[in-house]
Biotite code that builds the C-alpha atoms (Angstrom):
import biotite.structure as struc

atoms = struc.array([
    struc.Atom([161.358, -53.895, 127.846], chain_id="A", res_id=1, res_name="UNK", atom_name="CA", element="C"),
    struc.Atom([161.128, -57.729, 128.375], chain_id="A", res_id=2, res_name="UNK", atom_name="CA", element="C"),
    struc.Atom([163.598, -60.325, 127.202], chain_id="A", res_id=3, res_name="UNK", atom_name="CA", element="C"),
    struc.Atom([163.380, -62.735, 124.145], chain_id="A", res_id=4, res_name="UNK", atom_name="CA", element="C"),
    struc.Atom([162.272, -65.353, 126.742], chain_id="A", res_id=5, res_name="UNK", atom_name="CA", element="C"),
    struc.Atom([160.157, -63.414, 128.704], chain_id="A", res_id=6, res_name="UNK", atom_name="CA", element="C"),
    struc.Atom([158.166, -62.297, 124.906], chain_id="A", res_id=7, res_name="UNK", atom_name="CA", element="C"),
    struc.Atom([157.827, -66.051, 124.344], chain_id="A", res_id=8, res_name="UNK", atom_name="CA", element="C"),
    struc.Atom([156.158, -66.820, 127.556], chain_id="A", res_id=9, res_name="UNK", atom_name="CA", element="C"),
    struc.Atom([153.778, -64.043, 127.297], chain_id="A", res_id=10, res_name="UNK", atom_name="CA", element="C"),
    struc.Atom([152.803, -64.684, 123.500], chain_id="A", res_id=11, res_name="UNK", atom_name="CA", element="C"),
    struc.Atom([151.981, -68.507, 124.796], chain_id="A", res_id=12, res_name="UNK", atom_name="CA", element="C"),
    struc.Atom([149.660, -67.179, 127.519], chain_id="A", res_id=13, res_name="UNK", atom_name="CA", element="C"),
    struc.Atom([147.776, -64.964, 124.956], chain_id="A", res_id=14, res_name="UNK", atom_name="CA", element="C"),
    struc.Atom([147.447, -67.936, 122.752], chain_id="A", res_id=15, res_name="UNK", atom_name="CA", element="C"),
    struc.Atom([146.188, -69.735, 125.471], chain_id="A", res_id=16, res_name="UNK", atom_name="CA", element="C"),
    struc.Atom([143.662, -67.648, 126.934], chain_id="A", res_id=17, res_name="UNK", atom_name="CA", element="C"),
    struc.Atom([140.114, -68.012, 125.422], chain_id="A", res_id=18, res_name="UNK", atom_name="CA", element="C"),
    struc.Atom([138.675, -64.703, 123.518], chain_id="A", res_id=19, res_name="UNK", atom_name="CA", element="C"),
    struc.Atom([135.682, -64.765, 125.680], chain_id="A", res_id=20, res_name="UNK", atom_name="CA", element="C"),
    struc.Atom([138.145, -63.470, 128.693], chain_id="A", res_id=21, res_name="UNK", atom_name="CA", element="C"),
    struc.Atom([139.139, -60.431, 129.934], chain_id="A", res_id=22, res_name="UNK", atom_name="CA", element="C"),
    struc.Atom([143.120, -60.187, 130.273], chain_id="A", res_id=23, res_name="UNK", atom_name="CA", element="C"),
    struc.Atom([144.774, -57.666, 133.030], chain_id="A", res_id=24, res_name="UNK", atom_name="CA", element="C"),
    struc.Atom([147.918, -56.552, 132.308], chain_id="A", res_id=25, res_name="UNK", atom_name="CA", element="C"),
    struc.Atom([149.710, -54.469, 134.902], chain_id="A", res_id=26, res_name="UNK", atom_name="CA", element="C"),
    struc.Atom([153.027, -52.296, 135.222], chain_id="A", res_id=27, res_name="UNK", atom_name="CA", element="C"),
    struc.Atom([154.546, -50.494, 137.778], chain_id="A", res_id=28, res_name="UNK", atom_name="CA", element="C"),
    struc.Atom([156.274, -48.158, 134.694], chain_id="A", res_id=29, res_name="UNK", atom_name="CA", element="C"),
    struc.Atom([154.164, -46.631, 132.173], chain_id="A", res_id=30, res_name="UNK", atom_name="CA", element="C"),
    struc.Atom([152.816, -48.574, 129.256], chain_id="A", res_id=31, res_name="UNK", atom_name="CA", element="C"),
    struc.Atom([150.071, -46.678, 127.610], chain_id="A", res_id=32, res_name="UNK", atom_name="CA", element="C"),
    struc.Atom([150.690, -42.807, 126.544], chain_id="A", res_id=33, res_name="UNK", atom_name="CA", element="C"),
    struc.Atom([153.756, -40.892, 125.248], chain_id="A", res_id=34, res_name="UNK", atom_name="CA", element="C"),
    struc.Atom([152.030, -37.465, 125.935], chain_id="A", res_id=35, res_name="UNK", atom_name="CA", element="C"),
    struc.Atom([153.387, -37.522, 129.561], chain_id="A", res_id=36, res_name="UNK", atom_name="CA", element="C"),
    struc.Atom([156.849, -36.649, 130.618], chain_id="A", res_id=37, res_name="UNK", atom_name="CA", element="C"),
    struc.Atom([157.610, -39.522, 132.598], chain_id="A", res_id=38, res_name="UNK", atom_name="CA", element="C"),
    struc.Atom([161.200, -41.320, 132.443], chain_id="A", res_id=39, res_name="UNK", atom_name="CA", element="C"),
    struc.Atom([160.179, -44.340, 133.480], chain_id="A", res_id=40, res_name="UNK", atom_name="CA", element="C"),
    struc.Atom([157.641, -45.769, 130.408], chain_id="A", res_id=41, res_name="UNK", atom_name="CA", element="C"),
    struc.Atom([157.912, -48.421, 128.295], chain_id="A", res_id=42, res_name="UNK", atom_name="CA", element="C"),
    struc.Atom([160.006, -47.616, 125.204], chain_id="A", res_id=43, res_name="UNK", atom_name="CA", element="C"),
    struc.Atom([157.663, -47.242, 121.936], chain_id="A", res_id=44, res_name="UNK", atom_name="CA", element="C"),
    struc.Atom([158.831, -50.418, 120.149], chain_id="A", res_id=45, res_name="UNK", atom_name="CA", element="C"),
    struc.Atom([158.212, -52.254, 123.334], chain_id="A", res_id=46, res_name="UNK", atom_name="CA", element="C"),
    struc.Atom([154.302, -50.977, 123.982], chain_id="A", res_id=47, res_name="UNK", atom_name="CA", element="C"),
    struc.Atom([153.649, -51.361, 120.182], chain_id="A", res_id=48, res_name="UNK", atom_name="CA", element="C"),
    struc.Atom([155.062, -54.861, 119.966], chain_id="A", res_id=49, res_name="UNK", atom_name="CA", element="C"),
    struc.Atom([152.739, -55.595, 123.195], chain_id="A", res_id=50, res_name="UNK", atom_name="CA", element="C"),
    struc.Atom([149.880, -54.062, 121.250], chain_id="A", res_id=51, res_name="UNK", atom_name="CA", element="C"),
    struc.Atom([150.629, -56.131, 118.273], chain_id="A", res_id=52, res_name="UNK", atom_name="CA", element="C"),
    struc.Atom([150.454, -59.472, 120.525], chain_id="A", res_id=53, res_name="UNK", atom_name="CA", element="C"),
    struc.Atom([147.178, -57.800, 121.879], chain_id="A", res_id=54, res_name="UNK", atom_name="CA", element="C"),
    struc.Atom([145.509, -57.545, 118.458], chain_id="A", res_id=55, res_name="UNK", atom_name="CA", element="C"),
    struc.Atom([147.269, -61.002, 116.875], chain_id="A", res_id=56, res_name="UNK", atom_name="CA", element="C"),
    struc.Atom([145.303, -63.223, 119.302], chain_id="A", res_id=57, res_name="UNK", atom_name="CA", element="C"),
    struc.Atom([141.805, -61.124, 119.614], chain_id="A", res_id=58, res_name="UNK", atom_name="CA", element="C"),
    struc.Atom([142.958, -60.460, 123.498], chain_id="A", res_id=59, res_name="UNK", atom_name="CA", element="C"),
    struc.Atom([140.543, -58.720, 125.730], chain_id="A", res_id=60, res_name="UNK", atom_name="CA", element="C"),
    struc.Atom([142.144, -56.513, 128.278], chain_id="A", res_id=61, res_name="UNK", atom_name="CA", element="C"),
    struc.Atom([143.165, -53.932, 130.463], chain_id="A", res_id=62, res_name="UNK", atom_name="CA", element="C"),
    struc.Atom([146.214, -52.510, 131.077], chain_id="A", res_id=63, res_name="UNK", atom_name="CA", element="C"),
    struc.Atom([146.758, -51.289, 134.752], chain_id="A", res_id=64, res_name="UNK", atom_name="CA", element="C"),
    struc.Atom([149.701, -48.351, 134.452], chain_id="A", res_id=65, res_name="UNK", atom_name="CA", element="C"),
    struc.Atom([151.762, -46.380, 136.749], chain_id="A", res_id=66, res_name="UNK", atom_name="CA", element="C"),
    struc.Atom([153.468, -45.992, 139.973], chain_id="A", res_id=67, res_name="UNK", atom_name="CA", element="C"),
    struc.Atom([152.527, -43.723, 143.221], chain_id="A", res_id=68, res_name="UNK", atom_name="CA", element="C"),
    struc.Atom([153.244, -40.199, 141.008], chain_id="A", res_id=69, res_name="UNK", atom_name="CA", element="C"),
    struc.Atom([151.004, -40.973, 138.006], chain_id="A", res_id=70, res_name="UNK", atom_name="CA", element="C"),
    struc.Atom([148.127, -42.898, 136.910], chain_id="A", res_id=71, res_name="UNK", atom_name="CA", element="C"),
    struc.Atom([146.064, -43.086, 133.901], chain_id="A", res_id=72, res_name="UNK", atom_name="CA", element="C"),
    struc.Atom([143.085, -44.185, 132.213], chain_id="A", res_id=73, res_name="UNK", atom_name="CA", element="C"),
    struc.Atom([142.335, -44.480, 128.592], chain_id="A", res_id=74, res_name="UNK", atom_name="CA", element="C"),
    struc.Atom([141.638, -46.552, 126.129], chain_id="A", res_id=75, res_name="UNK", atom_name="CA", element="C"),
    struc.Atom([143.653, -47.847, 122.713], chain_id="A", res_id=76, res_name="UNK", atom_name="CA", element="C"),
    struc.Atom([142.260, -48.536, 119.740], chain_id="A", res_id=77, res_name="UNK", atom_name="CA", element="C"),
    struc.Atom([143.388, -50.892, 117.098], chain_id="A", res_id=78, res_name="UNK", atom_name="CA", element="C"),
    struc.Atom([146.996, -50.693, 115.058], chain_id="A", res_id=79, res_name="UNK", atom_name="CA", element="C"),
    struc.Atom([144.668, -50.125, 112.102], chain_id="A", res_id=80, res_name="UNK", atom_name="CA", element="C"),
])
């Protein structure tokens, strides 16, 4: 979904934001489920990579989905 670059710069602002703060992360396409037929989502390896980041550096947050057809809410558990 994002460039090498693009990865980079959002891996240094999880490692700079403090674990006692809530991180929103939003998306005009589809991060979160793969249950819906949607064509515009992000592509598994993409959403699990973000997850990974998520979990590496303790990151609070919510993840704001979705585009004028479809919203969602729901929550993710750890990569466990």
């Amino acid at each position: 979904m994002f460039n090498e670059e693009t990865w980079t710069w959002l891996e240094n602002v999880f490692r700079n934001t403090s674990s006692d703060e809530l991180l929103l992360i939003s998306s005009g396409i589809q991060v979160i489920y793969d249950d819906v037929i949607m064509k515009e989502r992000w592509d598994l390896q993409s959403r699990l990579r973000l997850y990974k980041l998520l979990d590496k550096y303790k990151i609070h947050s919510l993840i704001l989905s979705g585009d004028i057809h479809f919203g969602q809410i729901g929550e993710r558990q750890g990569l466990h």
